[in-house]
Each structure stands twice: as C-alpha cells, then as structure tokens.
N, C-alpha and C positions, 0 to 999 in steps of 0.2 A: 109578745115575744118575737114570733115572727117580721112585727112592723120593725122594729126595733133593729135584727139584724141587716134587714135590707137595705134601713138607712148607716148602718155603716158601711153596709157592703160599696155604697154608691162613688162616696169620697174617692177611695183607690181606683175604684176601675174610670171615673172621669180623672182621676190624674195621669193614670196611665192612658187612656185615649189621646188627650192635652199633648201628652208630653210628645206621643210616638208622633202624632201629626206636627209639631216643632220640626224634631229631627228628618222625617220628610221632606219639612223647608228646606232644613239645614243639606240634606242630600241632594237635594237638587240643585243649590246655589253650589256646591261644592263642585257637583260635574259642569255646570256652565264657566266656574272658576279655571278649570282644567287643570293644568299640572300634576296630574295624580290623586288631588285633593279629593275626590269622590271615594276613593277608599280611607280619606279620613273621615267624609260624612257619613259612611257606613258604619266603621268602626263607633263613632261615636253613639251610630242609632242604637245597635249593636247593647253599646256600655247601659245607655238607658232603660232599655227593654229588659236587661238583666236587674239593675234599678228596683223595676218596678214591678218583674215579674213573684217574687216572694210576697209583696203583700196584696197582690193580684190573688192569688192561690189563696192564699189564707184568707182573703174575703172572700172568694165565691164559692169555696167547699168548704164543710164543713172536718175543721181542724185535728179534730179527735179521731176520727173516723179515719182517715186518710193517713194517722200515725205522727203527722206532722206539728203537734204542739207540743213532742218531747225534742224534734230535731230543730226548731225555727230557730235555734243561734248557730245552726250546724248551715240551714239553707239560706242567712242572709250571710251569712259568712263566705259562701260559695258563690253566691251572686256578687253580693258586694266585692269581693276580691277580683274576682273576674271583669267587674267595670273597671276597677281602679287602673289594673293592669290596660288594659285597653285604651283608657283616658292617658294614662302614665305613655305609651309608645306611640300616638299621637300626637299629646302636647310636649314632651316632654325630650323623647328620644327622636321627635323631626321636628325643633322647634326653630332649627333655621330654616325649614321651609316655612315658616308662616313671618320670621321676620321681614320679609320683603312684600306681607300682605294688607299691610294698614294702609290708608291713605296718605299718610304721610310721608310715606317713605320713598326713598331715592327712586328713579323708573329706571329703566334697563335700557342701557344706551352701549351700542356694538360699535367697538373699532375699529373703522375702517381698516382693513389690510391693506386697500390697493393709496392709501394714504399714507402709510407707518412711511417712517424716515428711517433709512438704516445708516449708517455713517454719512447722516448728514444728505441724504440721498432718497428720495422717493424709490421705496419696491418697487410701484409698478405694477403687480400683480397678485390677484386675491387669493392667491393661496400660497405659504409659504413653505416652501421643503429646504431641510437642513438634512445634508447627505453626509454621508458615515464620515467621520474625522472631524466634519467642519463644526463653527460653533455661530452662531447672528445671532444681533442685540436690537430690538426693533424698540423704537421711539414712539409715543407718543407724548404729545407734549403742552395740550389742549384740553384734558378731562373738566376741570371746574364742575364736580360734582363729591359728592359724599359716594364714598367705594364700600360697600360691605360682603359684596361677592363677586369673585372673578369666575370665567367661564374660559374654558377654552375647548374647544374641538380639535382635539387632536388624536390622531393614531400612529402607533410606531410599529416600524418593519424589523424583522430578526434580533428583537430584544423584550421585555418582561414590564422594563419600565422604565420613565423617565423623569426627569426635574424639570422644571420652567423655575429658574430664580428672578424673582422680582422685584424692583426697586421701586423707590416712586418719593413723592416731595407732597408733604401736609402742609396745612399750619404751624404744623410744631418746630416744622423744616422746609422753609419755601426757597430756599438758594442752594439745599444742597441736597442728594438723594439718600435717602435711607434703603436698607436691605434688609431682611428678616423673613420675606414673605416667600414660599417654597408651595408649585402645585405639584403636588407627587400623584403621578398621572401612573396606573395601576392601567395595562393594556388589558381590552375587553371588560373593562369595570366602570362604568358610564358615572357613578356619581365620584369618582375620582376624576370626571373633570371639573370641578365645581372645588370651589373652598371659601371660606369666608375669612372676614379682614378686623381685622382693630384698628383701623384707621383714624386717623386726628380732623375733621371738619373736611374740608372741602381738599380735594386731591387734583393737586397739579399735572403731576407727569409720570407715566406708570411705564419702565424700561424692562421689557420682559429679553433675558437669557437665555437664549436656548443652545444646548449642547448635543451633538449625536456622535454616540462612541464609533469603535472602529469599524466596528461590523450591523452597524442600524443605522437607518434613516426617519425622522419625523416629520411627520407632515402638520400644518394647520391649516382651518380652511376658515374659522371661523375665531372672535375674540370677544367678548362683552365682559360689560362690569355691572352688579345689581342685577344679575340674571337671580329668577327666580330657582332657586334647589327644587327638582318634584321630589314629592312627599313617597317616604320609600317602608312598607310597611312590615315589615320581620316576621313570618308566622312559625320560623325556629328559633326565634328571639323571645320572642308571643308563649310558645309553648313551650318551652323550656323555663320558663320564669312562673308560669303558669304552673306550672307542676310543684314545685317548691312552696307557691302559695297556697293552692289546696293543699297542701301535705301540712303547713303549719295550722291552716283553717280547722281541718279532722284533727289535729293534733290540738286544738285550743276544747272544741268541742262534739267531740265525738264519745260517746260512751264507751266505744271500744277498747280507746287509746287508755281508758283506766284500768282493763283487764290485766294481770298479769303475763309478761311473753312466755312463759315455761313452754306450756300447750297451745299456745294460741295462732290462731291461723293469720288471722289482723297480721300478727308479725312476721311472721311465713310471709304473706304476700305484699307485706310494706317492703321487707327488707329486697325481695325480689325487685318490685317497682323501684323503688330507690338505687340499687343495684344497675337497672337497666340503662335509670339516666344518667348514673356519673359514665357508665360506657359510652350512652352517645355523645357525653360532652366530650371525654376525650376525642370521639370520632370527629367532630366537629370542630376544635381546638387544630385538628388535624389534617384537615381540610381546608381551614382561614388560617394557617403558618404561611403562604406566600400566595405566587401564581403555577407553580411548579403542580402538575396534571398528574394523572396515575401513568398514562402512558411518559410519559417524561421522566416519574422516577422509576419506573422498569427499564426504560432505556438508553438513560443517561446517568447509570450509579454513582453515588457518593462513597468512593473508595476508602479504605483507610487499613489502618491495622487490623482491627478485628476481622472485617467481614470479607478482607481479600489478601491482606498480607502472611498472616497466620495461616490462612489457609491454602496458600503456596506453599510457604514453609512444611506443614505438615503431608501435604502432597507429595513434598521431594523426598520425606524421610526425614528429617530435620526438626528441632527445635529452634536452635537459632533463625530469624530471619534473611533472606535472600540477598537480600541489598547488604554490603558488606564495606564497612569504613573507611575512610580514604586513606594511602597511604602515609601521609603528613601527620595525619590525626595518631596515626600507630606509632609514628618515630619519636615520638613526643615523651618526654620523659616522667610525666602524669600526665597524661590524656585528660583526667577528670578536672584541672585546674583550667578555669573557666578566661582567665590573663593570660595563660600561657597557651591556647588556643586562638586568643583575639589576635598576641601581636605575630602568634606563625600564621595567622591565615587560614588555620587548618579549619574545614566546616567540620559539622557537627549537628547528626539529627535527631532534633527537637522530638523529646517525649517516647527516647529510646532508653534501652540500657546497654551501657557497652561494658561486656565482661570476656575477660581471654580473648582478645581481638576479634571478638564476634557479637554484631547487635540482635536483642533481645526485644519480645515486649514485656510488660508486662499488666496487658488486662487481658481480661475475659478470653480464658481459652474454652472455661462453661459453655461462654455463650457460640464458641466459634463449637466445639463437640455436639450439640444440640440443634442449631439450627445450619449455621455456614457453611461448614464442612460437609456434614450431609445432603443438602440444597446441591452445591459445588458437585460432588457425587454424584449425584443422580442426573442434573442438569446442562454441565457443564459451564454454569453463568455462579456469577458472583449473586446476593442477595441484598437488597439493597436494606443499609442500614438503619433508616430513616423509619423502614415501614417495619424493620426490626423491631423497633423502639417503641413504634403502637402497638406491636402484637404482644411483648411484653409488660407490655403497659395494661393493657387489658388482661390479662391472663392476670397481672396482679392485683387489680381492681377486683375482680369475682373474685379472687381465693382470699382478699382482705375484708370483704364481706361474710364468705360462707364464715372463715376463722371465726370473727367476731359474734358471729349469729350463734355457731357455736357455744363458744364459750359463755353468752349468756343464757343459755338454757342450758346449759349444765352447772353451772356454777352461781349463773343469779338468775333463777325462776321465778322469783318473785317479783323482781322491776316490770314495772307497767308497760303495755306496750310505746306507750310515749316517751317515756324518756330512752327506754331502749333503741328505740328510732333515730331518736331526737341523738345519741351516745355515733349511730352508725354514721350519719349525714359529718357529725364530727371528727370523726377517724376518717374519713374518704375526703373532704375536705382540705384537711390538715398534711395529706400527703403529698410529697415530693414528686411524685410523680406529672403534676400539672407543670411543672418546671420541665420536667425532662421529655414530654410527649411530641413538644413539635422541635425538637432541634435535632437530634439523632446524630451528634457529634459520638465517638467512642468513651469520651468520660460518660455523656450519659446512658448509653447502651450498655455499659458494664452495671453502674447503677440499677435501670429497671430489671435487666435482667435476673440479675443477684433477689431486687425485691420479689418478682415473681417466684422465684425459686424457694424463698426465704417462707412468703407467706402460704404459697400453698404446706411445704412443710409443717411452718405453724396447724395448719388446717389438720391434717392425718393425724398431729401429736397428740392436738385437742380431742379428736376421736380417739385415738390410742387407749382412753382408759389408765393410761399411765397416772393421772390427778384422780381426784374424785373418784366416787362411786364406782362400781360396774365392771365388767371382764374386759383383762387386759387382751389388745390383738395385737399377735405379732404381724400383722402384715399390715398394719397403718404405721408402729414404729419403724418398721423396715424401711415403706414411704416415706417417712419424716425424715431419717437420718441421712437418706440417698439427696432426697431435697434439698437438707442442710448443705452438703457434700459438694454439690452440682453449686451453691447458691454462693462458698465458700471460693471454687471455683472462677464464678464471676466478676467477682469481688473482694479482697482478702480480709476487707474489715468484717465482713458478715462472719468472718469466724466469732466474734463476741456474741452473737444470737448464738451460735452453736454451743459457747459451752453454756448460758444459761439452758437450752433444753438438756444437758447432759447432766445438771443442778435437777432436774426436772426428776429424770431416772434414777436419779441416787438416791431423791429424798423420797422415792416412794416407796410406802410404810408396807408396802405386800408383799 
C-alpha cells in the first residue's frame, strides 16, 4: 500500500520539477529578449507553478488528513483561475508586444530625421520642434517595408496631449495617400507612444502631421516603424479581475456559499469584500478619466451651476441667479420662442430658466445645501465638482449594498449565500453610476447625488421595522424621510421613490 502510493506520488512531482525547470528557460530567454519581456517569463513561471502546485499537495500529503479532499474542486479552481488569469494578461492583453517577436516579422527600421523632406526640402536636423501656433508635415518617402508599428518620441510643453495624423501609400494605394492613422500621444504616458497599424503589404510613404496649439510646443527626437511595444504588466488590472474570479471560483465550489444568508457571516464578509472592490473601481475609473492630477483639480475647478453659481446666488441672499439677461432678450415679445430669438440676435443661456425677467436653475440645490455652500462657508473656495461626483458616487455604492444586504436578511433568509452574492455583484453592476463617475458635468452631479441620498434613505426605511417583523423606530424613519427630502432635492424625479416609501407607511398593517 505504501509502494503503491509513492508510485503515484512520483508522476506529479516529476512533472512539476519538468515543468518549473522549462519556465526557467523560458525566463531566462525572456530577460536576454529584453523589452520587458522578463516579467512575461515570470508571469508565466508564476501561472505554472500554480498549475501544478494542487496536485503537488495532493500527492505528497496525505489528503484526508490535511481536510483537503472535501475542498480539491475549491483548490484547483483557485489555482487554475489564477493561471488563467495570468496567461490571459500575458498573451492576450500584451499581445501586440509579442507580434513583432517571430522571426518573420518586419525589423525596426528609424527614420531618419535629419533626412525627412518638409516642403520638398531636407530639415536638416535631428530633432524636430513645432512651436505654439505652427503646424509641419514631414516626408518620408522611401519606407519599402511592411509597417505594423509606429514609434514616436515625443514630448509636449504646457499641454496634456497631442495628435500626429498620419498618412501613408500601400499596395492598396501606391499613387495616392491614405489617412486614418492618429498617434494620440498622452504627455507622461510612454506607451502612448507606440500604436500599431493595419496596413496593406508593403508601405511606400508615411506623411506624419504635426500640429501645436496656441500655448504648446512639441518636440520629436526620435521616429521608427516595427518598433517593438515593451510588454506592460497590470497588477490593478491582474487584481481586480482576479478578485471576481475567486469570488465566482468560491461561488462554484465552496460549501459555504450553500449556507443560507439569514445569519451567516460568509455573507457579512462577502458583501463587505465585494463592496470594497466596486469602490475601488470607481476610485480607479476615477483616476484613468484623463491626465488632469489632484492638484490640478483642486486648483484649476470645473465651475458651473451647481458648485459655484448657486452658491453665489445664495450667498447674496437670492434665489434667482447672478448673471441677469440681456436686455434684447427682455424686450422681446416671447422671450421663450426660440425663431424669435435667432432672427433679433438676442443670446440666450443654455440650460437656464428664464422666469419674471430673472434667470434660474434648476438642479440640485440638495447637493449645493450639503456639500457646496457649506465648503464655500467655511473655505472660502468653490468645491470642485468632479471630485463631487466621486464622493457621491461612493457614498451611493456602500448604502446600495448595506440596503440590499439588508433587505435580504430580513426578508429572504433563506437564499443561499451565493446567489445572494451572486443578486449583490448584480445590483452594483447594473448601476448608473459607472456612467456618471468620471465626467462630473452638473446633469450628472445632480444624478449621483440624488442616488446617494435616495439609497441610503432606502437603507434606514429597510431598518425602520416599518415591513416585516419587529419594533418600529421612529428615528430610522425620521432618517429615511429627511434622506428622501434632501434626495428629492437633487433631483426632482426621485420624488417617485418618495412616494413608493410613503405606499410603504400606509400599508403597514400595525
């Protein structure tokens, strides 16, 4: 009996020897390859190791003993996921770094600068600057290669980003230039200079565009085509993705997930964990919206209605807003006739209301009494509405969880904690709020705002005792109604949530 298991013990752990001394190779060849590529041959040692570590385990101890032959669909599930994932951002999410790695493919040939023709005219020299206003169209006219990556080196002065528009002559088109190819060059963001091509066979003449507005200058120092992309590796791409897959993993085969959520803790700390990552994605989502910095939105705000108009107006004493309609616009015999505006000339601003010769707004005074106004108050600074937009965003993400969490343990204690899970990730998902997190215009500021208000509301009602079982508190419907109030506020359509919770109070039967 002993013979016996030793000889199957052997199989896996000489496969797993095999295999890691492979990936070894593989990591080696990868750092002498260079371009990054050494954290793809890690990565993939990485994937293997995980591979082969579960039936590693299960061959060299014994199974029973160690608990682990009720969980082995739970622990190849957690390995295998975790390779995939791994192998998946590798080949898959940098696999235009490896097309330029066959033998066959195009080699990387730089374009002369101090060669480029600009109006028929040799530059002259290797580095080109294009200064604020102007615009140069550099020539090259000689490539005779197959193009599937352009390269540029370029950095730009007192601007965020630029275009290179590029033309160029295929096969498909040898007499005349085609257009469609755009490097959008992302200042401080290195693999924005790099983009790859669809190019038809062998490439005549590549006429690069460049433009510099009125207040930048761009500089190049450097041009190629078939530059290699280095291999660029995400470990908040990695972990982020990664978390969703164990959660469906435990959710396939976890013994727990079959428990009921009434009482159960599983669900406590699933919904928390789950909870935490739609926050960080907003944070994240929130952070890749542009190049714009934290200190850059602190001190360069995105003004509007809400977070600085309104709260002028209420600073002076006043409803109506400050800014006050043009005389033309007054004299006019309907103001509100949109023809008879055009042919007097009179302006007219956009996304006002003009009532009694005085302009109005009308969004979110909720959100300017809550946050803006008080900010303003204390500060003296406007509050920028951008970071508005995340703070309510988030506020609405936890109180649309706690809500939910809620409501199924009070109302359905008996669903499992998986599908209960499985119900949350659905609802967070499904929300509007991933629209409205990185733009912070005032339509969507009034929006989250209103949601946040809304659900935590929902949240106190669901405690309330007003449904269900149990002693009613007046101090969570107090909560609930003030919430609704404030949320109605932000919002005017959220009054329809209002009067279903007031459907709510009527029909209860105590």
């Amino acid at each position: 009996m002993v013979y016996e298991k030793k000889r199957r013990r052997k199989p896996a752990l000489y496969t797993a020897i095999a295999s890691a001394a492979i990936q070894i190779v593989a990591l080696f060849l990868s750092i002498v390859i260079g371009h990054g590529m050494w954290m793809a041959g890690l990565a993939v040692l990485v994937a293997d190791l995980c591979i082969c570590l579960p039936n590693l385990l299960l061959a060299r101890y014994d199974a029973s003993s160690l608990g682990l032959a009720s969980r082995r669909k739970l622990l190849h599930g957690l390995s295998f996921g975790a390779a995939a994932l791994l192998l998946f951002e590798v080949f898959f999410c940098n696999f235009v770094s490896f097309s330029l790695a066959f033998p066959t493919a195009p080699k990387e040939q730089e374009l002369s600068i101090a060669e480029v023709t600009v109006d028929g005219a040799a530059y002259g020299s290797d580095t080109i600057v294009v200064n604020a206003g102007e615009s140069l169209v550099l020539n090259f006219d000689a490539i005779q290669s197959e193009v599937r990556t352009i390269y540029a080196d370029i950095s730009v002065e007192n601007a965020t980003k630029n275009t290179i528009d590029i033309s160029y002559t295929d096969e498909t088109s040898s007499l005349s230039l085609r257009s469609g190819v755009h490097l959008n060059y992302i200042n401080g963001n290195e693999s924005s200079k790099y983009i790859t091509c669809s190019l038809f066979g062998e490439v005549g003449q590549l006429h690069f565009s460049i433009h510099a507005d009125s207040d930048s200058s761009v500089t190049i120092q450097k041009l190629a085509v078939n530059a290699t992309i280095p291999f660029q590796f995400s470990w908040i791409r990695v972990l982020v993705i990664l978390a969703f897959v164990y959660f469906l993993v435990i959710l396939a085969y976890s013994v727990h997930m079959k428990l009921p959520c009434g009482k159960s803790r599983m669900f406590t700390y699933g919904s928390v964990f789950l909870t935490w990552e739609f926050l960080l994605l907003g944070v994240v989502l929130f952070l890749l919206r542009g190049t714009d910095t934290v200190i850059d939105l602190l001190q360069n705000l995105d003004t509007n209605q809400i977070n600085q108009e309104i709260v002028d107006a209420f600073r002076a004493g006043q409803v109506n807003l400050l800014s006050e309609p043009s005389e033309e616009l007054l004299a006019l015999s309907n103001p509100y006739d949109d023809s008879l505006r055009s042919a007097s000339g009179a302006g007219y601003a956009w996304n006002y209301l003009l009532f009694d010769g005085k302009y109005y707004s009308y969004y979110g005074i909720g959100t300017v009494l809550t946050l803006f106004l008080p900010y303003n108050l204390i500060t003296g600074s406007y509050f920028s509405s951008l970071w508005a937009t995340l703070l309510y965003s988030l506020i609405g993400i936890t109180f649309l969880s706690l809500s939910y969490c809620t409501l199924m343990k009070r109302f359905f204690p008996k669903t499992s904690n998986g599908i209960a899970l499985s119900g949350l990730i659905i609802v967070q998902s499904t929300s509007f709020v991933w629209y409205c997190v990185t733009i912070g215009n005032f339509y969507e500021l009034a929006q989250v705002s209103g949601f946040a208000f809304l659900t935590a509301g929902m949240f106190f009602l669901l405690r309330s005792g007003v449904l269900g079982e149990g002693k009613i508190s007046c101090v969570n419907i107090c909560l609930a109604t003030t919430l609704f109030s404030i949320a109605v506020l932000c919002r005017v359509a959220l009054a329809l949530y209002c009067i279903v919770s007031l459907l709510f109070l009527f029909f209860d039967h105590r």
